[in-house]
C-alpha positions, 0 to 999 in steps of 0.5 A: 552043170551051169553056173547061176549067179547069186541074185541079191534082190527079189523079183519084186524089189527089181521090178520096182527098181525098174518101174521107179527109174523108168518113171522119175528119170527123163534118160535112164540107162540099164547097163552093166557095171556103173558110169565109173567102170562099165563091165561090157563093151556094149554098156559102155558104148551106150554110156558114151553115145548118151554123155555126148548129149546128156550128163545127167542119165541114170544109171542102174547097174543090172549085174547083182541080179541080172536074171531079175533085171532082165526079167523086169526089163522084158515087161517094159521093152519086149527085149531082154538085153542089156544095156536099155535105155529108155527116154522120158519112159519111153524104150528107145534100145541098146547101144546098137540102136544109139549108135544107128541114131547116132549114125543117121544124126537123131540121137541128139534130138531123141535124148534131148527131147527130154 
């Protein structure tokens, strides 16, 4: 038996979600958990690469329906992990990809493009 967890909002409602953020923010973060309490490493490191440059990313916490958001976030990136962080709507990665634009001195300049 596997454990399926409980989705609090339909497909739909998620994929507008996702649509909304992506369109009406310049940075916007996908991540698990919230800024106050991050529930992965990953989310959280994403969090701090982008805080050094920005303080006004939005945040959407994908944990009560995970399964709907990574669906929706697949649409848009082609990727279903999480965190996304995506740039003036534009995809840019996870926190794995932050951190190489960070590692190569481009991350300031991506994130603040917007």
């Amino acid at each position: 038996m596997t454990f399926q967890p409980n989705s609090s909002l339909e497909q739909d409602e998620v994929d507008d979600i996702v649509a909304e953020t992506i369109a009406e923010n310049d940075v916007a973060l996908f991540m698990k958990g919230n800024e106050l309490m991050p529930q992965c490493g990953y989310s959280q490191r994403a969090l701090e690469l982008l805080g050094q440059y920005r303080d006004d990313i939005e945040t959407v916490d994908v944990l009560d329906s995970l399964p709907e958001f990574r669906e929706a976030l697949s649409e848009h990136s082609g990727w279903e992990t999480i965190p996304q962080t995506y740039v003036d709507g534009e995809f840019v990665g996870g926190s794995d990809v932050l951190a190489e634009l960070e590692e190569r001195g481009e991350l300031e300049s991506a994130v603040r493009t917007a």
